[in-house]
N, C-alpha and C positions, 0 to 999 in steps of 0.2 A: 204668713197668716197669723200665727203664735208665737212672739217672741221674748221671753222672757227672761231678764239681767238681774239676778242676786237678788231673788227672790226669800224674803224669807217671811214666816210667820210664827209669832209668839202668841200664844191662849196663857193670859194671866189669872189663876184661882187663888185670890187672896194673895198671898204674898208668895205663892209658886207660882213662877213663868214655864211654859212647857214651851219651848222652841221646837215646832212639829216641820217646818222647813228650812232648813239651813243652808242657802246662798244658793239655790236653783235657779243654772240654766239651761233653757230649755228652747229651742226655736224648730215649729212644723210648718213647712209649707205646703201651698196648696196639693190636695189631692196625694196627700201622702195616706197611709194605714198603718199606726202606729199603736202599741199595744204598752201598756205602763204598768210593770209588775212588780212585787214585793207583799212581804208576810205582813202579818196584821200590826199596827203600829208603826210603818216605816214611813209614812206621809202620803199614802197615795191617796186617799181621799180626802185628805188636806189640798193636797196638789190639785185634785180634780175639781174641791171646789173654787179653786182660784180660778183655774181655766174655765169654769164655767159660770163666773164670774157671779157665784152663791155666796162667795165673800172674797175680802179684799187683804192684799199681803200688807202686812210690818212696814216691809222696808223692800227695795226693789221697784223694776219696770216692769210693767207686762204691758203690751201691748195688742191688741187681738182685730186682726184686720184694719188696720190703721185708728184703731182707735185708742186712746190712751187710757187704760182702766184703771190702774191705780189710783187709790185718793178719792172715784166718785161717790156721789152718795145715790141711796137701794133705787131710788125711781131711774138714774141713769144705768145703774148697771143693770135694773128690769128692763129698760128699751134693749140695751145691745145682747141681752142675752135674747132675746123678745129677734132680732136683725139675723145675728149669727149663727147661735147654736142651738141645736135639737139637741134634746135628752132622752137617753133610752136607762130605763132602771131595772134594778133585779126584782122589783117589785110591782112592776107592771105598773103600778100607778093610775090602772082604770077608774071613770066613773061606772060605780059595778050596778044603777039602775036606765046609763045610756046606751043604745046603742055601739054597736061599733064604729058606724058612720058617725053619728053625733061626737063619739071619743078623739075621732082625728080632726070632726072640724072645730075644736075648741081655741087650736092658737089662734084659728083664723079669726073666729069669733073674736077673742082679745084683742085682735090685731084689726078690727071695724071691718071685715070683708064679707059684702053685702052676698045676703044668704043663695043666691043660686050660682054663686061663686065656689062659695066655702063648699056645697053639696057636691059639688062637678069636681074640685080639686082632692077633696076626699072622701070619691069614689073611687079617683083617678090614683089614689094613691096606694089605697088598697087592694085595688087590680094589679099594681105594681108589686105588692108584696104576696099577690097569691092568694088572696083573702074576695074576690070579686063576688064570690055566692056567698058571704058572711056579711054584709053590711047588714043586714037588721037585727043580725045575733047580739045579745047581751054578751059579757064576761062571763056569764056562769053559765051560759051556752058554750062556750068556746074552750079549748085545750088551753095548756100553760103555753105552746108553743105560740098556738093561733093568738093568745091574749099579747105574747112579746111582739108578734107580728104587726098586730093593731098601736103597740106601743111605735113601733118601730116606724110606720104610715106615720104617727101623729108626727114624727118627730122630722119625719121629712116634707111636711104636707108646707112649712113655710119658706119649703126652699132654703137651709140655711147653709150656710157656709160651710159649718163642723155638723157635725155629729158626735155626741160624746157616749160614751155609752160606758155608764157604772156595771159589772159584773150581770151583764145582758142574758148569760144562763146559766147562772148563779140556781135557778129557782126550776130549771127544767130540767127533765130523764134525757139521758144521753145522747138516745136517736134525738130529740127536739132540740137541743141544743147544737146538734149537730147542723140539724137543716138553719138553723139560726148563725151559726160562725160561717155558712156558704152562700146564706143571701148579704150577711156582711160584706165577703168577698165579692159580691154581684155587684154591691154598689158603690164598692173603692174601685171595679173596671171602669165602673160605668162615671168616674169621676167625682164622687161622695172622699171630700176628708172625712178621715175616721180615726177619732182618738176612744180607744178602749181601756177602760182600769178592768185589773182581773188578776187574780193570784194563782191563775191556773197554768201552768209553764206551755202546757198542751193547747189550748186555745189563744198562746200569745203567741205560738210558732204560725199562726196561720197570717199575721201583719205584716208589709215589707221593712218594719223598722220597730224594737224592741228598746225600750227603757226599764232600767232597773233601778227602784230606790229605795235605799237603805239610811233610816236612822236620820230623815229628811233630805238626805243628800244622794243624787243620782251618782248611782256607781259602774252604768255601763250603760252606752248607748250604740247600741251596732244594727245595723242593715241587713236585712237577709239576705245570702246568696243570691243573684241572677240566676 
């Protein structure tokens, strides 16, 4: 599903190069739950935004469900990211005077899906997340946990392939984060890839496969216990 050969990426400021990913490989396949750690500055969020194809590598293959990404220009990599992956952020990312229901039928809206579609599939989506008596609540109705929630519907409502989720309870108290890293868990049974950035060691242990990167370079990829 994500394969990626010697990956690298260079940020030029003036006549400094910062080499923020140096020769990452990396390949997830389907229906895996993988969690991608490292301290501040080591490239995970360079990483992520390759994978979520928010920008494009240097040098290197990446490939992401047969599609070749490397090299395109924004309108293509807006379809496949628009195809494949959902984003969940630490920052909830809400429209804060829409509904909740309006907030998840948004891709769909981008995506031309005629309105008693968009309404039926995110309702459908936030019944799935536990949220079925909140569709007409605002964001400043709703908890930090319930607003990740709503983030979390938007990101599944187009069906994509991944799921990417930047530092997903970054921004919530501990019980809400909690209930948040076990609906994650609900929806890697339920056959959701899940690629998670997080610097938290404690909610990378809940993934069945942990990446570590350092200094732009993965320095440990291992599997959890059976």
């Amino acid at each position: 599903m994500i394969r990626m050969t010697g990956i690298r990426k260079v940020y030029a400021t003036g006549r400094v190069e910062v080499e923020a990913l140096r020769g990452v490989d990396l390949h997830i396949g389907a229906n895996e739950y993988v969690a991608v750690v490292g301290p501040s500055g080591s490239g995970k969020s360079t990483l992520m935004n390759v994978i979520g194809c928010l920008d494009t590598p240097t040098s290197g293959e990446y490939v992401l469900s047969g599609d070749a990404v490397a090299g395109l220009d924004r309108n293509r990599l807006a379809e496949i990211r628009n195809r494949h992956i959902g984003f969940v952020f630490q920052n909830f990312n809400l429209l804060p005077y829409a509904t909740a229901l309006e907030n998840v039928e948004l891709p769909l809206l981008f995506g031309g899906v005629p309105t008693r579609e968009r309404s039926e599939r995110a309702a459908e989506m936030l019944a799935r997340v536990g949220l079925a008596d909140r569709i007409d609540h605002r964001p400043t109705e709703l908890s930090g946990g319930q607003m990740q929630r709503v983030a979390i519907a938007r990101a599944l409502v187009n069906r994509p392939a991944i799921v990417l989720a930047d530092e997903p309870t970054g921004n919530l108290d501990s019980g809400s984060g909690h209930a948040i890293v076990e609906l994650f868990a609900e929806l890697h049974a339920a056959g959701q890839t899940i690629v998670m950035i997080t610097h938290d060691a404690g909610i990378a242990k809940v993934a069945t496969r942990v990446v570590q990167i350092r200094d732009g370079q993965i320095v440990d990829d291992r599997r959890a216990a059976a």
